[in-house]
C-alpha positions as CSV (number, residue, x, y, z in Angstrom):
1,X,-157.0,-45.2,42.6
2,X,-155.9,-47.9,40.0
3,X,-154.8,-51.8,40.4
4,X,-152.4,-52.1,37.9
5,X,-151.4,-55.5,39.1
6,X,-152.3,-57.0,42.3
7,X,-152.0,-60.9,42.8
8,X,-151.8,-63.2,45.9
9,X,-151.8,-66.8,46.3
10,X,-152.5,-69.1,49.8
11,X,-150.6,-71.7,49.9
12,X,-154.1,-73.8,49.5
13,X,-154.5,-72.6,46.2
14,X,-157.0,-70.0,46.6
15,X,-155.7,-66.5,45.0
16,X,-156.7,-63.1,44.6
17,X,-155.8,-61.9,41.4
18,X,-156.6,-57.9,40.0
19,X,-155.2,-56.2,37.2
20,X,-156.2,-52.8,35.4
21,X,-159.1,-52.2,38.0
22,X,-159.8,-48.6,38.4
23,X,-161.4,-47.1,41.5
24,X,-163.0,-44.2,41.9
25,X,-161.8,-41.3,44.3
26,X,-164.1,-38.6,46.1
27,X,-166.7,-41.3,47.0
28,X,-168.0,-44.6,48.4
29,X,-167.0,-47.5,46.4
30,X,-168.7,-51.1,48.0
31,X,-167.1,-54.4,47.4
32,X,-170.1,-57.4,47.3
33,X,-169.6,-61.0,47.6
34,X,-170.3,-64.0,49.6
35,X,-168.6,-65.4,52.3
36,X,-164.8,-66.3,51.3
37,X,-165.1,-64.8,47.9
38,X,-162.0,-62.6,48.8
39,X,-163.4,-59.4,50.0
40,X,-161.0,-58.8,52.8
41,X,-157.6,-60.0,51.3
42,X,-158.5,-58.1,48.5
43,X,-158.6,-55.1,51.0
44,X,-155.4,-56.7,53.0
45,X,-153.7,-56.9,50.1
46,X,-153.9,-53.6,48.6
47,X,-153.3,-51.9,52.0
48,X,-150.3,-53.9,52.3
49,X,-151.2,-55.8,55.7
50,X,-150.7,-59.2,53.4
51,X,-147.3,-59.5,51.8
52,X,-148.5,-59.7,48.0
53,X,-146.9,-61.9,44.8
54,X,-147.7,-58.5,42.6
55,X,-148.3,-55.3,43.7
56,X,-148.8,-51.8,41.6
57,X,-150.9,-49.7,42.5
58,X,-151.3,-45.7,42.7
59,X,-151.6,-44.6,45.4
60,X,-149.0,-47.1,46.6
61,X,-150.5,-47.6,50.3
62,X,-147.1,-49.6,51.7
63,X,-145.4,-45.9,51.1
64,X,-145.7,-44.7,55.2
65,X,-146.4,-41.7,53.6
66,X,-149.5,-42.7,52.3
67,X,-150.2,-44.8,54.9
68,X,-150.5,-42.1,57.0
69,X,-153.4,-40.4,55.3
70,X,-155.1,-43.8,55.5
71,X,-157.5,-45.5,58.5
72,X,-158.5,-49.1,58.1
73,X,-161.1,-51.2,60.1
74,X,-160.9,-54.9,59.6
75,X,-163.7,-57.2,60.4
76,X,-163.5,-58.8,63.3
77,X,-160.6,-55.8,65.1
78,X,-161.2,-53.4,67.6
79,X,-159.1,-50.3,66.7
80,X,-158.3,-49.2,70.3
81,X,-156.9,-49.8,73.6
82,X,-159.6,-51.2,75.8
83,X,-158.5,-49.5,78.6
84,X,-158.4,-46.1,77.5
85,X,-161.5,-43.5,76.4
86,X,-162.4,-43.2,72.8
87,X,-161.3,-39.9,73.5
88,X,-158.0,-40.5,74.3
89,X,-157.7,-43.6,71.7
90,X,-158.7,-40.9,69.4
91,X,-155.9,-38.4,70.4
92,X,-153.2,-41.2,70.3
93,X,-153.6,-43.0,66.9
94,X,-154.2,-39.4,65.0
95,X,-150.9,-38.8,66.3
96,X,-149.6,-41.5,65.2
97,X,-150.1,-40.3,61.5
98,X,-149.1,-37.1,62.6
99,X,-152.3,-35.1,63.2
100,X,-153.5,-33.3,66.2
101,X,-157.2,-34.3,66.7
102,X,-158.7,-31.6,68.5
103,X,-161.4,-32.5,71.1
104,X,-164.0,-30.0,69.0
105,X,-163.8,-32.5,65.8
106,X,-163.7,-36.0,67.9
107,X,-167.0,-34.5,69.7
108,X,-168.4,-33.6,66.4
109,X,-167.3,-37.4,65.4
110,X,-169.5,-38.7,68.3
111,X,-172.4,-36.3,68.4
112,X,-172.8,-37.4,64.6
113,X,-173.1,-41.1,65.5
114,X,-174.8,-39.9,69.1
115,X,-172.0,-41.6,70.7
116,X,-171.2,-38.4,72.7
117,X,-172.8,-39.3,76.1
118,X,-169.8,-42.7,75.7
119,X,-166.9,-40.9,74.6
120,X,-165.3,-41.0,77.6
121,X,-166.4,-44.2,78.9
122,X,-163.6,-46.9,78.7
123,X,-164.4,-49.0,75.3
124,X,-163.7,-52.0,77.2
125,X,-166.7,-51.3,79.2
126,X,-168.9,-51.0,75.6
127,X,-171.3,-52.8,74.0
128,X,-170.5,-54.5,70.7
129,X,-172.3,-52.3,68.5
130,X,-170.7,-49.1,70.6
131,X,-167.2,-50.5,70.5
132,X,-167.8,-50.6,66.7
133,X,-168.9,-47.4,66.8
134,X,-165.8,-46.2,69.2
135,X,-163.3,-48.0,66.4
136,X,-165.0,-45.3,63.8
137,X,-164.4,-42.7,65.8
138,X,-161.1,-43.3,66.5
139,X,-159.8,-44.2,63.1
140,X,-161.8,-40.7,61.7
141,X,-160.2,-38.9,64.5
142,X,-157.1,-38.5,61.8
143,X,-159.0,-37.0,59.4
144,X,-158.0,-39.8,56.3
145,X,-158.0,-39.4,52.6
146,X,-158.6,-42.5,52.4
147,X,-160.8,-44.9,54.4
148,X,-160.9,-48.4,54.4
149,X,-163.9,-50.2,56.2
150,X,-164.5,-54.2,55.8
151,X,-168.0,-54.8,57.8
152,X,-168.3,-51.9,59.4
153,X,-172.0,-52.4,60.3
154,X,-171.9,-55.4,62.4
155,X,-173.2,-54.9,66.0
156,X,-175.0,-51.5,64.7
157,X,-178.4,-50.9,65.2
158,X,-180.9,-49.3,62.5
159,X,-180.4,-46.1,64.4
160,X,-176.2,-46.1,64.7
161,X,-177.3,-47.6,60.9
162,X,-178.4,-44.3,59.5
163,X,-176.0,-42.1,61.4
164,X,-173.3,-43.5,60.0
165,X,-174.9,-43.8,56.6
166,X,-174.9,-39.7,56.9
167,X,-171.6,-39.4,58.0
168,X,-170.2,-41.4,55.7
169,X,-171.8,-39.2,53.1
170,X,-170.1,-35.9,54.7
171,X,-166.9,-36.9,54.4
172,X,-167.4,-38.3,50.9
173,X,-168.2,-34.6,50.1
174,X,-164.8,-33.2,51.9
175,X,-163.0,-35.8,49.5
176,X,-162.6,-38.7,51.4
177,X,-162.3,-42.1,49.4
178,X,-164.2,-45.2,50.9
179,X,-163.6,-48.4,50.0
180,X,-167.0,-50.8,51.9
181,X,-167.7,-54.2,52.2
182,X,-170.8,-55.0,54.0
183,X,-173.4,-58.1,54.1
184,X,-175.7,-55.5,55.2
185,X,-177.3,-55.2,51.6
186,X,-179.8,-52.1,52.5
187,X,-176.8,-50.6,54.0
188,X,-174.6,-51.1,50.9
189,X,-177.3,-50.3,48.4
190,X,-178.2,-47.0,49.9
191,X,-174.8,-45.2,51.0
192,X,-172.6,-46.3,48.1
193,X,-171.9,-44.4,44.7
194,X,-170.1,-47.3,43.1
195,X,-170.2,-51.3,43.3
196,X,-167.1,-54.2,42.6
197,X,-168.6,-57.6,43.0
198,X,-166.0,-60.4,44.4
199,X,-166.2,-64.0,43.5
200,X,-163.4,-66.6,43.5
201,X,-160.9,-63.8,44.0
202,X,-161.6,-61.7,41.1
203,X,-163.0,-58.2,41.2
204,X,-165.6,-57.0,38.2
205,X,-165.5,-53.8,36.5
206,X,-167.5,-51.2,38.2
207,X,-171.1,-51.0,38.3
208,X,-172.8,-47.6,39.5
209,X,-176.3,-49.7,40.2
210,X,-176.1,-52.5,42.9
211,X,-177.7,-55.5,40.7
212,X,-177.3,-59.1,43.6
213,X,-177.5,-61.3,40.0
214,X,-173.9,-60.4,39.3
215,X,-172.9,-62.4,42.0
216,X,-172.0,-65.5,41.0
217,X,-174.9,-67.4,42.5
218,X,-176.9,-64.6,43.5
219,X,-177.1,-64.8,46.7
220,X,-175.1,-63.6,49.6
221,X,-174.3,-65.7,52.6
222,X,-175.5,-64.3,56.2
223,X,-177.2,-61.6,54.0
């Protein structure tokens, strides 16, 4: 993946501006920084969801085509209909992107993150960390090349922790691209391959060790 040019300015002067960043594909690549450093417009804007100044990037992920070999979970969002299964929320947004998820690979999905005794339960009848966990399910349902995740540990317990630290890992090694942002620091530290770190909108080179001091203070809020 490569930023050519990728700039966007709030009308209260904060911006996020990256240019000639190069991401690595085929693994798990963690964006660090504290609170309103920029972490998730950065991912907003390069997935398209905010309407950029500048935009050039390959893969270009506004192209549907792209877009549909691509799964996103935004902090804060649920990505299902609370009314229906994870099952069947699984079923209906692979189709939208124009895959057939098979029950065999969304039980493998939940057995992996032991979610398999809930998979049929309605998410709106979930826990926090479970519904998280359903929102996984569903958006790896579609098998994605790409997979983008801002906070995908909050609710999880230490257990649901590890799980998806392992399956994370497996579909790294069928090719999957991850792009992570996380205050979980043990989390970050342990699952990712390669490190950005975010502060006042700007994204640093890569880094293949996780080192806090880059940070611009060195210490991360809610950590």
């Amino acid at each position: 993946m490569h930023i050519k040019s990728l700039k966007h300015k709030y009308k209260s002067g904060f911006s996020i501006e990256v240019s000639n960043l190069k991401i690595d594909d085929g693994c798990i690549n963690a964006f660090v920084g504290k609170n309103g450093s920029g972490k998730s417009t950065f991912i907003k804007s390069l997935i398209g969801i905010i309407e950029s100044d500048e935009y050039s990037i390959a893969p270009n992920f506004r192209a549907a085509s792209v877009r549909r070999e691509t799964s996103v979970l935004i902090e804060g969002s649920d990505c299902f209909y609370p009314t229906h299964t994870t099952r069947q929320n699984s079923k209906y947004l692979s189709s939208c992107r124009g895959v057939k998820a098979t029950d065999n690979y969304i039980e493998y999905l939940a057995d992996a993150l032991s979610f398999k005794d809930k998979i049929d339960s309605r998410c709106s009848e979930l826990s926090t960390g479970n519904k998280r966990l359903a929102s996984i399910i569903s958006l790896l349902s579609s098998r994605p090349k790409y997979l983008f995740l801002d906070e995908p540990t909050l609710g999880l317990d230490f257990e649901a922790l590890g799980k998806l630290h392992s399956l994370l890992r497996e579909l790294v090694d069928c090719g999957c691209t991850i792009i992570l942002t996380s205050h979980d620091l043990s989390f970050v530290e342990n699952v990712s391959d390669s490190f950005y770190f975010v502060a006042n909108g700007s994204v640093s080179k890569k880094s293949t060790s996780f080192d806090i001091s880059s940070l611009s203070d060195g210490v991360l809020e809610n950590a």
